[in-house]
C-alpha positions in Angstrom: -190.4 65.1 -11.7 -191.9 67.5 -9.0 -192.4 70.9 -9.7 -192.7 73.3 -6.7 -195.0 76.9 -7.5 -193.9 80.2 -6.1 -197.0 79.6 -4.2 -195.3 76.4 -2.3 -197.9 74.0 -3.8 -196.2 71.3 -5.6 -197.3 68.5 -8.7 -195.2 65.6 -9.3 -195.4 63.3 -12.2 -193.5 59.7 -12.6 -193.5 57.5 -15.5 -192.6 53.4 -15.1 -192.3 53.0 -18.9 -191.2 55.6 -22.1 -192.4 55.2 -24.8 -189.9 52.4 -27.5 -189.2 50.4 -24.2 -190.5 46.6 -24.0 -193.6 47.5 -21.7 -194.3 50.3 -24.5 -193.1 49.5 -27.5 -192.6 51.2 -30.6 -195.3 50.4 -33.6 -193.6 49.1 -37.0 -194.2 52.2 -38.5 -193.5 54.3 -35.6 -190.3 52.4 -35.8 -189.6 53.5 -39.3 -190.2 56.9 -39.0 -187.8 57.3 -36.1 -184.9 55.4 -38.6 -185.7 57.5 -41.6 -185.7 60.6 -39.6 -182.6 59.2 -37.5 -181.0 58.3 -40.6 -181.8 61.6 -42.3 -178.8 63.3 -40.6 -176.2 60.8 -42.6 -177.7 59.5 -45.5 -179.5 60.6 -48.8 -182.9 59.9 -49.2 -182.0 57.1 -51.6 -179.3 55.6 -49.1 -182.0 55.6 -46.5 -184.5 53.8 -48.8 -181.6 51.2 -49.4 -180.8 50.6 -46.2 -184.2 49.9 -45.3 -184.5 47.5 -47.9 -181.1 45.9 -46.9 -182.4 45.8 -43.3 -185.7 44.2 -44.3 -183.9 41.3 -46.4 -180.7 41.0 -43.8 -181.5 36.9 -43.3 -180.2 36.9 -47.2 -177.8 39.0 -47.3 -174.3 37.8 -48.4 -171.9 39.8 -46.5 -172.4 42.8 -43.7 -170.2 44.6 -46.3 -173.4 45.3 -48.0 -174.6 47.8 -45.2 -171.1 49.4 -45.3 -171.1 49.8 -49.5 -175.0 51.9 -48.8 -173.4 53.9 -46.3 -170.3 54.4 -48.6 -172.3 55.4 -51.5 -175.3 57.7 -49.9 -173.8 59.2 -47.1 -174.5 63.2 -46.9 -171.3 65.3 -46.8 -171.1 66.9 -43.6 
C-alpha cells in the first residue's frame, strides 16, 4: 500500500505474510475464538459449544450427519 500526502511525500508499507497463513499461523486459541465468533452469526451458543466438541472428537465420529443434526438443532433464525 503506498499512501501519497497532499504534501507529495509518500509511505508505503508491504506485508509477505497475514496473519492465519502457514508462515504466520493462527494460535489454537486464536483459532477458537475466530470459530466461536465466526459461528456466532449461525448458531446458538449451545450449537457452537457442540460443534466444537464434535470437531474436537471428529476421528470417532460415526457419520458427518452428526455436524448436520448440531447445525439442524442450534441454528439462529435469521
Amino acid at each position: 500500500v503506498t499512501i501519497t500526502l497532499k504534501d507529495g511525500r509518500s509511505h508505503t508499507h508491504a506485508v509477505s505474510s497475514h496473519q492465519g497463513d502457514f508462515h504466520e499461523p493462527y494460535s489454537d486459541a486464536q483459532l477458537c475464538e475466530k470459530f466461536r465468533d465466526l459461528a456466532g452469526d449461525v448458531l446458538t451458543v449451545k450449537g457452537i459449544a457442540q460443534m466444537e466438541s464434535a470437531v474436537d472428537r471428529c476421528e470417532t465420529l460415526g457419520a458427518v450427519s452428526e455436524i448436520a443434526e448440531i447445525i439442524k438443532q442450534h441454528q439462529k433464525l435469521l
